[in-house]
N, C-alpha and C positions, 0 to 999 in steps of 0.2 A: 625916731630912732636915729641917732647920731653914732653910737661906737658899738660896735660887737665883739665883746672879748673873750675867748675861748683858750681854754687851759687843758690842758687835757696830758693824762701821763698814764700808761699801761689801759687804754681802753681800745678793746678790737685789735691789738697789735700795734696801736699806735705807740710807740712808745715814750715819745716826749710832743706836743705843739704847744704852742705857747703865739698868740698870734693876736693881733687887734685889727679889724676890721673898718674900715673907715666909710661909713653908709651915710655921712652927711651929705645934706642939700646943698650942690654948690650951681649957680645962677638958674636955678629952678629944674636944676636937675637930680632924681636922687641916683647913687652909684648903688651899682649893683656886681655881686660876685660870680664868677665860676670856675670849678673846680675838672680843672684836666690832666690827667696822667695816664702813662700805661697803666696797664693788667695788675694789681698786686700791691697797687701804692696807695693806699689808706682810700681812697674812695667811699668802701665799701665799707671800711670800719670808721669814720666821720659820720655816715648818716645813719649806721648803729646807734654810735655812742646816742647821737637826737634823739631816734629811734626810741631808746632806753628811757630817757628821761621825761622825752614825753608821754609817757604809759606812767610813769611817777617810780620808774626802776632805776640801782645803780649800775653802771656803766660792768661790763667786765673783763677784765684780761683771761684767755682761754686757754694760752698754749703755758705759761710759764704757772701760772696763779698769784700774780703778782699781784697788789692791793692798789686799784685803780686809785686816779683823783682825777675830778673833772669839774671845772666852775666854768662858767659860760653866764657872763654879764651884759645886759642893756642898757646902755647909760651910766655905769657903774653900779648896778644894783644886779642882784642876783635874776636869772631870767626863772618864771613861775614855768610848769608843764603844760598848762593851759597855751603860753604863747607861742608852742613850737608845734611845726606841721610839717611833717617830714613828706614829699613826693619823692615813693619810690616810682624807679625803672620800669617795674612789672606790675602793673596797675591790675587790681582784681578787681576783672569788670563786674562779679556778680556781687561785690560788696554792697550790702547797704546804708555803707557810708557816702552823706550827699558830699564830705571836703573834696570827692574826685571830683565832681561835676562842678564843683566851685572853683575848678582854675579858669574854669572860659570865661570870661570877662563879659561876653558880649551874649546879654540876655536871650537871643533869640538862636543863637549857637548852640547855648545851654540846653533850652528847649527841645531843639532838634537832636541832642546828643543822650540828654534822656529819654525820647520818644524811641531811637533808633537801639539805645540798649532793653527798652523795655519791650519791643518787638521781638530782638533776638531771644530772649527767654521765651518770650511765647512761643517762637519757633523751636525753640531748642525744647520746650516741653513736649510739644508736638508729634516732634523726630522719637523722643523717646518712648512715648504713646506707643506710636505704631513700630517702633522697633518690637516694643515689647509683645502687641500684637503677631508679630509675623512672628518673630523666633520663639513665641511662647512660654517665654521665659515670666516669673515673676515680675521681677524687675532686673535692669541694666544699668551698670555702673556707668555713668557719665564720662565720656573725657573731655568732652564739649564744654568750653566758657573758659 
């Protein structure tokens, strides 16, 4: 992937981007982006928009109801939903999607970071066990994970 171009007009409040990304290889290096701002500046409605498209939905404007447009290209071809992986912020550990555990690069990290979240559930089952035991309640609403 050499260019990433993203278009975007009424999605999440964005109201106009229009922007080309320049991710080519320069002396065996690839570039790479990040996105910093205060509190309020598109952040949040940017990895929406992704968000939206890769679940195979269109983008939306919420507060006006304005009639989004969003094209977002790889190479100058239109990018599929399959190619896009949005990492949010607030990762749900109890998901069982393995893309969370596929950022660790390093196999044996991996390992240990699923061993350690599949502990905590067994733990967390546990707690809830004997909560339910002692207060003798049916069951207990979780706020644990």
């Amino acid at each position: 992937m050499d260019n990433l171009k993203v278009r975007f007009e009424n999605c999440y409040g964005i109201s106009s981007l229009n922007e080309t990304f320049d991710l080519s290889n320069t002396r065996g290096k690839t570039k790479a982006y990040s996105i910093y701002a205060p509190n309020g500046l598109m952040k949040t409605s940017f990895s929406r928009t992704f968000d939206a498209l890769s679940k195979g939905e269109q983008p939306k404007e919420e507060r006006f109801n304005r009639l989004p447009t969003c094209t977002i290209e790889v190479d100058n071809v239109e990018i599929k939903k399959e190619q896009i992986y949005v990492l949010k912020s607030e990762i749900e550990i109890s998901s069982d999607n393995e893309a969370v555990t596929n950022i660790l690069i390093n196999q044996e990290s991996k390992i240990r970071y699923d061993t350690l979240i599949s502990n905590i559930h067994k733990l967390k089952s546990k707690l809830e066990t004997s909560l339910q035991k002692k207060s003798k309640l049916k069951k207990v609403k979780s706020k644990i994970g």
